[in-house]
N, C-alpha and C positions, 0 to 999 in steps of 0.2 A: 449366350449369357455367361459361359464358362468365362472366353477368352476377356470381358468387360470386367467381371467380377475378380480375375486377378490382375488386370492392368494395375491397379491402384488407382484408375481415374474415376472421375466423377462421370455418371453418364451425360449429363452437357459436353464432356472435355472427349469422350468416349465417340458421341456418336457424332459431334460436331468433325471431328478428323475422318470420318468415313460418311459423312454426309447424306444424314438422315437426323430425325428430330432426338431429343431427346425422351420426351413424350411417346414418340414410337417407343423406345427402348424401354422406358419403365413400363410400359401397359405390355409388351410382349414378357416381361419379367414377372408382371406379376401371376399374368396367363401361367406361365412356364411354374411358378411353385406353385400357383393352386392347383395344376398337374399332376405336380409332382409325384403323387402317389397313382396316380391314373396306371392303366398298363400304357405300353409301349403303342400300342394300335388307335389309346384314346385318347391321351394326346395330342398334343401339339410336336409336330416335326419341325426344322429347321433346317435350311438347307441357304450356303454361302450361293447369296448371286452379285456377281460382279458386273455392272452398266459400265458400256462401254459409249464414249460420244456415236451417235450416228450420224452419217453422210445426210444433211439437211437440204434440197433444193432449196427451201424458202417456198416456192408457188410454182403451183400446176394450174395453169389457166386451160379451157379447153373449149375449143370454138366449134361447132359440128365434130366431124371428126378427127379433127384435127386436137394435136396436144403439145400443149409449149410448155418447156420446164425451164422457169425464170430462175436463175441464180442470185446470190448476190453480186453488188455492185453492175445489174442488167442498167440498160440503157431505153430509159422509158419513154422516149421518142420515139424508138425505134419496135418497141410492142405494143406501142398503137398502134403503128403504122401497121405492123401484121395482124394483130387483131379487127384493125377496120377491114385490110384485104381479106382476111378470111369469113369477117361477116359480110361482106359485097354478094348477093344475091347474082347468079350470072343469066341473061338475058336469054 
């Protein structure tokens, strides 16, 4: 709340560049001064988390035991084909 309330932005302008609502921001704001007198224990804490992209397969298909991690740009002729093989029942 510190770092917003002396940027000089408006919280729109605030949380839109670090990408969350603005709406978050004023309801964590108001949480934080009706606090404000609280002790330290009751409170509301804050604490910076940083998202970082994560590594996405896109799709885990899984046939019996088996398990296939589909990528993007996969070749979906070709995960039929091994999806029908691995659901083929063996004689």
């Amino acid at each position: 709340m510190e770092h917003w309330r002396g940027s000089g932005q408006s919280a729109a302008e605030y949380a839109a560049r670090r990408g969350y609502s603005s709406a978050s921001l004023l309801r964590w704001a108001k949480v934080a001064e009706a606090t404000s007198t609280a002790s330290p224990r009751e409170g509301p804490r804050f604490v910076r988390l940083e998202v970082t992209p994560a590594y996405s397969a896109g799709l885990i298909v899984e046939v019996g035991r088996a398990r296939i991690v589909v990528e993007r740009g996969f070749d979906a002729a070709q995960l039929r084909a091994v999806v029908e093989a691995l659901s083929t029942e063996r004689a």
